[in-house]
PDB file of N, CA, C and O in Angstrom, chain B, residues numbered from 101:
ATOM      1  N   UNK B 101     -31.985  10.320 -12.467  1.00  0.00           N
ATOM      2  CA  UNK B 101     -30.554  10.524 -12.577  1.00  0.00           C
ATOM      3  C   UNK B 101     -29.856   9.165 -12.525  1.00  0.00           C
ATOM      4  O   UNK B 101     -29.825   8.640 -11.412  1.00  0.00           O
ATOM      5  N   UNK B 102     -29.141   8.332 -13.813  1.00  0.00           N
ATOM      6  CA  UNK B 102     -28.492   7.551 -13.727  1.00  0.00           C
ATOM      7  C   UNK B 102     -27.162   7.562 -12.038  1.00  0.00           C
ATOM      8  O   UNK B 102     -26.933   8.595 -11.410  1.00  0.00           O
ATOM      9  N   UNK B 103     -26.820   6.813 -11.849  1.00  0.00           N
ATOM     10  CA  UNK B 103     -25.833   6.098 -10.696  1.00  0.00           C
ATOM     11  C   UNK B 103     -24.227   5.616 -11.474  1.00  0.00           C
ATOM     12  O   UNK B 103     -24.232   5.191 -12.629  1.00  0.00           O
ATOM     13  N   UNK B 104     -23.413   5.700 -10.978  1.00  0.00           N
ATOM     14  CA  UNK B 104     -22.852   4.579 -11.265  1.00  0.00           C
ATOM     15  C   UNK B 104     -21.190   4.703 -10.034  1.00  0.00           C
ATOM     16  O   UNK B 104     -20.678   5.680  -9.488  1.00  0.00           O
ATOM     17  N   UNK B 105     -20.839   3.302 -10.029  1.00  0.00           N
ATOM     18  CA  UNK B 105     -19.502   3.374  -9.605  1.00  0.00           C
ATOM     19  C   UNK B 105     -18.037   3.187 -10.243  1.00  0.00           C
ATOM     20  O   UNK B 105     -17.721   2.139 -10.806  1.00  0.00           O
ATOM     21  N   UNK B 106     -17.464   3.909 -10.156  1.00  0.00           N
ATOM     22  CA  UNK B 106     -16.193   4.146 -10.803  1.00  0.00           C
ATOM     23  C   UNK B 106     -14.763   3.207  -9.933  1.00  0.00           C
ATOM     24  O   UNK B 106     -14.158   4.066  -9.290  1.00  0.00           O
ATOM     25  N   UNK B 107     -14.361   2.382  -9.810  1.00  0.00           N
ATOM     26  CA  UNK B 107     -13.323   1.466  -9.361  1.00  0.00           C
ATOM     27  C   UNK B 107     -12.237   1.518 -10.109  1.00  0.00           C
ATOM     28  O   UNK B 107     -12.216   1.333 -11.325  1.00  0.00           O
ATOM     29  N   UNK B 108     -10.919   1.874  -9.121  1.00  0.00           N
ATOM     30  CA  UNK B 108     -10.271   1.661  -9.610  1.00  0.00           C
ATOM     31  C   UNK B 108      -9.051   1.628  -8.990  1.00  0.00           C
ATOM     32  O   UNK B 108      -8.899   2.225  -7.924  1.00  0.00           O
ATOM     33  N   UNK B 109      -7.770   0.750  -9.730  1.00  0.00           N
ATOM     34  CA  UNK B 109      -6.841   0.426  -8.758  1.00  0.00           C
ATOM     35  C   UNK B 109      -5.327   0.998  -8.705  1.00  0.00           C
ATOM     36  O   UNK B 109      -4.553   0.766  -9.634  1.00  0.00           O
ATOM     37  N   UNK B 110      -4.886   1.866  -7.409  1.00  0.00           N
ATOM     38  CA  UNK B 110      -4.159   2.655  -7.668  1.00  0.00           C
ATOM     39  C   UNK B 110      -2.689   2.165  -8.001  1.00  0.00           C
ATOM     40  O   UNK B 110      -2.107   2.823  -8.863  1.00  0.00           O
ATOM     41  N   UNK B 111      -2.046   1.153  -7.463  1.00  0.00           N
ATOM     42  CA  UNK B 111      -0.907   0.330  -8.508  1.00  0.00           C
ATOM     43  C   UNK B 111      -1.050   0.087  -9.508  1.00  0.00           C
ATOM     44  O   UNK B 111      -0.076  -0.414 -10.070  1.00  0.00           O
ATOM     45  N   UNK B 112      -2.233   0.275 -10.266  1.00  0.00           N
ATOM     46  CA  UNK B 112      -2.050  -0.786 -11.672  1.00  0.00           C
ATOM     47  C   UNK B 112      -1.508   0.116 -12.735  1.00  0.00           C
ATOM     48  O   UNK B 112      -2.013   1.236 -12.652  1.00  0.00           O
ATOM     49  N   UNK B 113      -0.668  -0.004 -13.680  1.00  0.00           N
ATOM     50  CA  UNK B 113      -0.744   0.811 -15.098  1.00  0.00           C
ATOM     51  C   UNK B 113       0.395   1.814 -14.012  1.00  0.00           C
ATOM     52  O   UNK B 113       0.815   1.812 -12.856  1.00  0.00           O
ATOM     53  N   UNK B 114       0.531   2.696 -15.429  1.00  0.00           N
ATOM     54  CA  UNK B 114       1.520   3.733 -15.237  1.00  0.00           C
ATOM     55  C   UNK B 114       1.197   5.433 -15.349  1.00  0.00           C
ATOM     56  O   UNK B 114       2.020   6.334 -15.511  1.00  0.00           O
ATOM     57  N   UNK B 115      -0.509   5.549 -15.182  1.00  0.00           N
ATOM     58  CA  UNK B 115      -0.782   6.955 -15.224  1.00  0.00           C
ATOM     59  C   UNK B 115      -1.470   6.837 -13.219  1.00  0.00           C
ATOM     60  O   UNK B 115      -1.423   5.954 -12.363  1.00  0.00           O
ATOM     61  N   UNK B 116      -1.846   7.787 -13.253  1.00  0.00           N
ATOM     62  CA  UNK B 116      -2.297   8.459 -12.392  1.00  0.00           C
ATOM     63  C   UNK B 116      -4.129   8.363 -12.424  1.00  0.00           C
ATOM     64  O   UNK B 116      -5.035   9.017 -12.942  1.00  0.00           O
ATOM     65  N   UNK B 117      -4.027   7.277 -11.639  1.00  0.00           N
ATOM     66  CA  UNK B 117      -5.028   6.059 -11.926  1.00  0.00           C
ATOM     67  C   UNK B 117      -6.601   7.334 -11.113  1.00  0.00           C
ATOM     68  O   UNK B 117      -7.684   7.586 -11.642  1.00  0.00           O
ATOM     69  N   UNK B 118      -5.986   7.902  -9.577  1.00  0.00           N
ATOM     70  CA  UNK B 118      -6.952   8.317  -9.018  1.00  0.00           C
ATOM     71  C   UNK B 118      -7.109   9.757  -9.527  1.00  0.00           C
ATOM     72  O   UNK B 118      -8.167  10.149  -9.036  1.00  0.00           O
ATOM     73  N   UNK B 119      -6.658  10.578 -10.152  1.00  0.00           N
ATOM     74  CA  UNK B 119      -6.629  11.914 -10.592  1.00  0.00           C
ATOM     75  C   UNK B 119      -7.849  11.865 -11.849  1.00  0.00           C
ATOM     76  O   UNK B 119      -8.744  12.679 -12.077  1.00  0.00           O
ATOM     77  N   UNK B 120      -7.416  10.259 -12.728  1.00  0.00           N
ATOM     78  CA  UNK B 120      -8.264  10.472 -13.818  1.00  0.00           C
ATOM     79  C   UNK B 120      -9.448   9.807 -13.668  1.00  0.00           C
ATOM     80  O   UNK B 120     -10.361   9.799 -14.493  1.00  0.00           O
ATOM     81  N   UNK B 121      -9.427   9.166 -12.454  1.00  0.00           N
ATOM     82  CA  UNK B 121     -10.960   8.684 -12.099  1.00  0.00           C
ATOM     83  C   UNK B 121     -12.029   9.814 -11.549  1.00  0.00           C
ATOM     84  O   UNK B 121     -13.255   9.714 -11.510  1.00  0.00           O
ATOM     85  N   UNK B 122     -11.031  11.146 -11.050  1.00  0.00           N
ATOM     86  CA  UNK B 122     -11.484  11.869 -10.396  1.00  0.00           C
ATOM     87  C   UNK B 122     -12.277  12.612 -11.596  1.00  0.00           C
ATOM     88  O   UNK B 122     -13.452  12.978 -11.575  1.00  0.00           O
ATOM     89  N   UNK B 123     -11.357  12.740 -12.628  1.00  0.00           N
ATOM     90  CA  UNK B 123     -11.470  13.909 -13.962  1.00  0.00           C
ATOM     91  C   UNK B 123     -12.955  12.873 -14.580  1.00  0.00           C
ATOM     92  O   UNK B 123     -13.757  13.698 -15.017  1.00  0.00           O
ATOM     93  N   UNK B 124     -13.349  11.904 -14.691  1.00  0.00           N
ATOM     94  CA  UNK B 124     -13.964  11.138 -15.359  1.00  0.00           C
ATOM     95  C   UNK B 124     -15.491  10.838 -14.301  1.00  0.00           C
ATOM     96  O   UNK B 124     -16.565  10.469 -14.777  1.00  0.00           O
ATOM     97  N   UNK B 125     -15.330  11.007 -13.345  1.00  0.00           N
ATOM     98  CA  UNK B 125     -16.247  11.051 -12.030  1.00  0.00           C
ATOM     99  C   UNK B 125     -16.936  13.043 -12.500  1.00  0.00           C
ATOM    100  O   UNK B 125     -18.086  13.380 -12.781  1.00  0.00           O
ATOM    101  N   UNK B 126     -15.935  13.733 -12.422  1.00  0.00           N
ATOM    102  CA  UNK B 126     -16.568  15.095 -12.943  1.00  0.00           C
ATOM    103  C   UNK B 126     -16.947  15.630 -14.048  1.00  0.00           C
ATOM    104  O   UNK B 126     -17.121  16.848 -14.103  1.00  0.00           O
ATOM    105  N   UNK B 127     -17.202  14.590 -15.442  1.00  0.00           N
ATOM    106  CA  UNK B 127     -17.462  14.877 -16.400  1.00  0.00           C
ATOM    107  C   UNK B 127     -18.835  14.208 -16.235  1.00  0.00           C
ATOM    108  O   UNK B 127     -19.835  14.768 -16.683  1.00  0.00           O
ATOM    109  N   UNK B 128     -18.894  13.260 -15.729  1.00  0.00           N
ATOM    110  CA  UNK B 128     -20.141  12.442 -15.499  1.00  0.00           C
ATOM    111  C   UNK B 128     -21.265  13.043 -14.821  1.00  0.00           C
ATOM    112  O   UNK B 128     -22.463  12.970 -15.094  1.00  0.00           O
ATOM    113  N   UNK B 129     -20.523  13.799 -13.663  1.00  0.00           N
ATOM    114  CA  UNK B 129     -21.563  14.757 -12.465  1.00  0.00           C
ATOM    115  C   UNK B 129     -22.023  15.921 -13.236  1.00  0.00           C
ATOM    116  O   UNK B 129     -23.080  16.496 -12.977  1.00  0.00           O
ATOM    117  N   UNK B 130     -21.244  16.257 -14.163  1.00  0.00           N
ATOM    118  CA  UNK B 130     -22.042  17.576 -15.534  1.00  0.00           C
ATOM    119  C   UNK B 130     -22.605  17.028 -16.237  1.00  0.00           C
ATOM    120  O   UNK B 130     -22.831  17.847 -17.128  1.00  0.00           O
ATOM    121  N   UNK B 131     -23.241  15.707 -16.621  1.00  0.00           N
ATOM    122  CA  UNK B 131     -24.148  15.245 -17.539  1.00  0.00           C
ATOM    123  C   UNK B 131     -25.202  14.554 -16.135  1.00  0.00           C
ATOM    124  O   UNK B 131     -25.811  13.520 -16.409  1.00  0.00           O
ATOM    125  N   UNK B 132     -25.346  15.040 -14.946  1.00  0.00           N
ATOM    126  CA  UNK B 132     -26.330  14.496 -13.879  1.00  0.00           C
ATOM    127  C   UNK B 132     -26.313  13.255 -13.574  1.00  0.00           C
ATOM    128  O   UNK B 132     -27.238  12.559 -13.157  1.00  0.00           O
ATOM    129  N   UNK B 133     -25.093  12.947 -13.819  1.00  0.00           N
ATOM    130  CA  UNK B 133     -24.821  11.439 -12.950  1.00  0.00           C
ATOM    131  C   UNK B 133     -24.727  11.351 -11.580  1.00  0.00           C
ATOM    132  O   UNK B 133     -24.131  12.353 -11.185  1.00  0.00           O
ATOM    133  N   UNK B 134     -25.020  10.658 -10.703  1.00  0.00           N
ATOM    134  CA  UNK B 134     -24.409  10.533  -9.055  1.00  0.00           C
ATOM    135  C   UNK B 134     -23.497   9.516  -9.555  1.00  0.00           C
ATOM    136  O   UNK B 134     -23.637   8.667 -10.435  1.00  0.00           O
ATOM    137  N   UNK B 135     -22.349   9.858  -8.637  1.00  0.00           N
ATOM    138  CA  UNK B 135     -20.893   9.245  -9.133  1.00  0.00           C
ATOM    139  C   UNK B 135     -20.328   8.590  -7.891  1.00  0.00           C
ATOM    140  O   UNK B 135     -20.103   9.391  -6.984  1.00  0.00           O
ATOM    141  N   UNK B 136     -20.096   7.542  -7.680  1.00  0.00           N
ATOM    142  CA  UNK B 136     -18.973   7.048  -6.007  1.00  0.00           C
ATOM    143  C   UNK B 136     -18.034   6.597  -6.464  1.00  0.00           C
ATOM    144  O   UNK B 136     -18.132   6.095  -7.584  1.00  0.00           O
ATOM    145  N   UNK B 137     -16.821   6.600  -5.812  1.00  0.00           N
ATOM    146  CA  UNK B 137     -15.519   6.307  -6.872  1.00  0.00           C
ATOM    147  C   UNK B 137     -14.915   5.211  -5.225  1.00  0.00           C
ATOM    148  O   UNK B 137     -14.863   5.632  -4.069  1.00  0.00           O
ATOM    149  N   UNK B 138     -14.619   4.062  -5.629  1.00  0.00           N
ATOM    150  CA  UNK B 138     -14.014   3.096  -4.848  1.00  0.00           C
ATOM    151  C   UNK B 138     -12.638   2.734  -5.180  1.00  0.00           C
ATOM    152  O   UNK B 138     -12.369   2.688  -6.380  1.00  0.00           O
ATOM    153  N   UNK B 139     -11.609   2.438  -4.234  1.00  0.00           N
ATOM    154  CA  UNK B 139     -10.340   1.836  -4.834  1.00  0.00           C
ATOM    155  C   UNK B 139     -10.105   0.876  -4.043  1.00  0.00           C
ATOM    156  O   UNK B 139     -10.435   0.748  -2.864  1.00  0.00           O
ATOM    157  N   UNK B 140      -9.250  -0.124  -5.028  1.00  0.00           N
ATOM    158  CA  UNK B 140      -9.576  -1.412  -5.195  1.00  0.00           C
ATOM    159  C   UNK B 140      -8.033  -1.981  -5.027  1.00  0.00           C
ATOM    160  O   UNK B 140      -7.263  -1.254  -5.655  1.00  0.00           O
ATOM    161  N   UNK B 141      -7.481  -2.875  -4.479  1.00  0.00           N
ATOM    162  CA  UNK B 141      -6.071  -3.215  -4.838  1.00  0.00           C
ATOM    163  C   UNK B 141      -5.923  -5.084  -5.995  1.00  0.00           C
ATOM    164  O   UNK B 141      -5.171  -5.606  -6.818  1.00  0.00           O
ATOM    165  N   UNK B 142      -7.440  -5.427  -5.122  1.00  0.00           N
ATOM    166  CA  UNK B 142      -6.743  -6.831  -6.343  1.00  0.00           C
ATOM    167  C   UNK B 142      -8.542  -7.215  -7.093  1.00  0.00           C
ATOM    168  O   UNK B 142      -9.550  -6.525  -7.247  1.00  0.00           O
ATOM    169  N   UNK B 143      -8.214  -8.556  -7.373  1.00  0.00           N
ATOM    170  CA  UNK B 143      -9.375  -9.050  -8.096  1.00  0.00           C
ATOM    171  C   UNK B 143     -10.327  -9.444  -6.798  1.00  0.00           C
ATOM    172  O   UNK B 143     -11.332  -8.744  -6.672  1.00  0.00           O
ATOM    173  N   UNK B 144     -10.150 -10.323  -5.976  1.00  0.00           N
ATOM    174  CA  UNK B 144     -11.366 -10.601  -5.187  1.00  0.00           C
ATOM    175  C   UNK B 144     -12.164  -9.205  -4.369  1.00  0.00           C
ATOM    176  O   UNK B 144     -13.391  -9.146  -4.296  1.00  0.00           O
ATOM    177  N   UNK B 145     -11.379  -8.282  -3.870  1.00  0.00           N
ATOM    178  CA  UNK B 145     -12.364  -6.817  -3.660  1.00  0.00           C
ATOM    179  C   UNK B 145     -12.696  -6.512  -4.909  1.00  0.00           C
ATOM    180  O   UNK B 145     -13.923  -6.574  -4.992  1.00  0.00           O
ATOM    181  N   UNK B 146     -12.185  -6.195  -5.982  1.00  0.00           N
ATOM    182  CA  UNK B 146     -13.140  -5.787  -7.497  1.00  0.00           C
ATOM    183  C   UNK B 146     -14.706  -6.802  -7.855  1.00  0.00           C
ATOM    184  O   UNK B 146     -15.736  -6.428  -8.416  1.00  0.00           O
ATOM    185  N   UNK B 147     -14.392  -8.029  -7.336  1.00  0.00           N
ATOM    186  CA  UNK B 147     -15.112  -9.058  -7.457  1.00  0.00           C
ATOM    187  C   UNK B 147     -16.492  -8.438  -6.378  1.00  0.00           C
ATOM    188  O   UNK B 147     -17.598  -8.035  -6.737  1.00  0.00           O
ATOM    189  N   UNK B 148     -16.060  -8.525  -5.322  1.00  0.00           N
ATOM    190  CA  UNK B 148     -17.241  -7.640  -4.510  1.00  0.00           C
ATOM    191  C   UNK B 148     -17.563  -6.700  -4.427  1.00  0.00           C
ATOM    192  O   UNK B 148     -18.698  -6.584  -3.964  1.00  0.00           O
ATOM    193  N   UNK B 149     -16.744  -5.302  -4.839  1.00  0.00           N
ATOM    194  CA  UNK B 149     -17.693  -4.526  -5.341  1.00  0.00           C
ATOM    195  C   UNK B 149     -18.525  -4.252  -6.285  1.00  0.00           C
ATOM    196  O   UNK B 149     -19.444  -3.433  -6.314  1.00  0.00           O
ATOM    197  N   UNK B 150     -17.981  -5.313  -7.402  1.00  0.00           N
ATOM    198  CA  UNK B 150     -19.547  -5.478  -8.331  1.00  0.00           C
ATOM    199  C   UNK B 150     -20.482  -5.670  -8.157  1.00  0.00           C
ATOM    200  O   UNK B 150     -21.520  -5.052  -8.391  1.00  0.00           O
ATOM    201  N   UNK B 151     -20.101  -7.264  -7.368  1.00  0.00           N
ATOM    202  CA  UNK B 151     -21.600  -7.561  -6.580  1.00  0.00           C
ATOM    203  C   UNK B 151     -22.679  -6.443  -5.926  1.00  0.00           C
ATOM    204  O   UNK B 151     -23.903  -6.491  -5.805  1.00  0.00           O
ATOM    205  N   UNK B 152     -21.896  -5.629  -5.634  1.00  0.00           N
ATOM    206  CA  UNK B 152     -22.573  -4.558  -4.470  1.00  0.00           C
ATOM    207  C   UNK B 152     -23.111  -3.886  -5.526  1.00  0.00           C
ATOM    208  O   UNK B 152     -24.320  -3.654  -5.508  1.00  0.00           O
ATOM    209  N   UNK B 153     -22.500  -3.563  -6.360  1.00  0.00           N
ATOM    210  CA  UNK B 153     -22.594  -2.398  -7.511  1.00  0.00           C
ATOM    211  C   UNK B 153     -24.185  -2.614  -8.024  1.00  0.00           C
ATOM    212  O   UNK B 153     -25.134  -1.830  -8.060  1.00  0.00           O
ATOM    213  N   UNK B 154     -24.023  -4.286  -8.474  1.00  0.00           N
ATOM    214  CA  UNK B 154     -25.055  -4.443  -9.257  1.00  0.00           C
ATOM    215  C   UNK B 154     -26.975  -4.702  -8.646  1.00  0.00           C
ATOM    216  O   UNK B 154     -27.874  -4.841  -9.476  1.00  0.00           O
TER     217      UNK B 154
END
């Protein structure tokens, strides 16, 4: 079963950043993905959770 993490940051942009990470996290878990969804506010935490990610 592929992995993956989904990041993402809830100020940025003008939709509804955690609803569609959620919708995109549950399309993934119906094709047998394990899914963890992290939120993030700037670049240096995005920066480390890659690291972690990878």
């Amino acid at each position: 079963m592929p992995n993956t993490l989904l990041v993402y940051n809830p100020v940025a942009g003008r939709y509804p950043s955690r609803m569609l990470t959620e919708r995109a996290a549950r399309v993934l878990q119906q094709y047998g993905w394990g899914v963890e969804i992290e939120t993030t506010t700037g670049g240096s935490h995005i920066q480390s959770l890659a690291r972690q990610a990878v």
